[in-house]
C-alpha positions, 0 to 999 in steps of 0.5 A, spaced: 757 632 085 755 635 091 749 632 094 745 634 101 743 629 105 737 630 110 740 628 117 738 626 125 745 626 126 752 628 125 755 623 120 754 618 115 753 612 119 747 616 122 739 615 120 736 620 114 732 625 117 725 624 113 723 631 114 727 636 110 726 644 112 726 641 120 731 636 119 737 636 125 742 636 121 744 637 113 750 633 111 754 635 104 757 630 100 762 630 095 761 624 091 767 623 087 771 624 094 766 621 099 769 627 104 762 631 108 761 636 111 756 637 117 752 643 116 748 644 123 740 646 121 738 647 128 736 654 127 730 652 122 728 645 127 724 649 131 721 655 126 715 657 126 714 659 119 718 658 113 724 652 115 723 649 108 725 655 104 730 657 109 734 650 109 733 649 101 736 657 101 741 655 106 743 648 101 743 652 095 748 657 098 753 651 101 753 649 092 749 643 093 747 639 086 742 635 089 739 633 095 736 627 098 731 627 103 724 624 105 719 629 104 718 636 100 714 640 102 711 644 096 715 651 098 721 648 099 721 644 091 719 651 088 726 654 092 730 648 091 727 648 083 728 655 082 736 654 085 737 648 080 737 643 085 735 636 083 731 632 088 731 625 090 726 622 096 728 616 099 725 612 105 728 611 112 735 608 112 742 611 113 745 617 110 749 612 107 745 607 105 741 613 101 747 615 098 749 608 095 741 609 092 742 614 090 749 612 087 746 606 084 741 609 080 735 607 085 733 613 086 728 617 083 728 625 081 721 629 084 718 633 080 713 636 086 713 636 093 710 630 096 708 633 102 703 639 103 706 645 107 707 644 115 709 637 115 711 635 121 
């Protein structure tokens, strides 16, 4: 499976972004493999409108499965949902302290957004 993690960084040792349409960077995970790819997401960090859609765009066209981030906001769940992407919230930690959650089955699926719009 291949899961998007939110990141403030650019490798798996680096702390999740809990923000997720302006989150620094985006890392792609393949789970049966542990490889990642790096996915910089500085043209949406400092959008003025629209950074949500545009990121849940930009990780359903790298072929994400899931993502896990700390914060949805409504937009970007309705993009993410209507591509089929799965959604998993995790508190503050590592990327891959959030992966091994996620691995263990500690983290939940959203069915919403749990952030209004222009979550900053």
């Amino acid at each position: 499976m291949r899961v998007a993690v939110t990141s403030q960084g650019e490798d798996t040792a680096s702390a999740m972004d809990l923000r997720f349409g302006r989150a620094k960077w985006l890392i792609l995970v393949d789970t049966k493999t542990g490889q990642y790819e790096t996915h910089d997401n500085a043209v949406n960090l400092n959008a003025p409108s629209g950074a949500g859609i545009q990121t849940a765009q930009n990780i359903a066209n790298l072929g994400a499965e899931a993502v896990i981030t700390g914060n949805v906001g409504p937009n970007a769940f309705k993009t993410l949902n209507a591509a089929e992407v799965k959604v998993f919230l995790a508190p503050a930690g590592t990327v891959k302290e959030a992966l091994a959650s996620w691995a263990e089955g500690k983290l939940q699926e959203v069915t919403s957004a749990n952030v209004e719009g222009h979550w900053v």
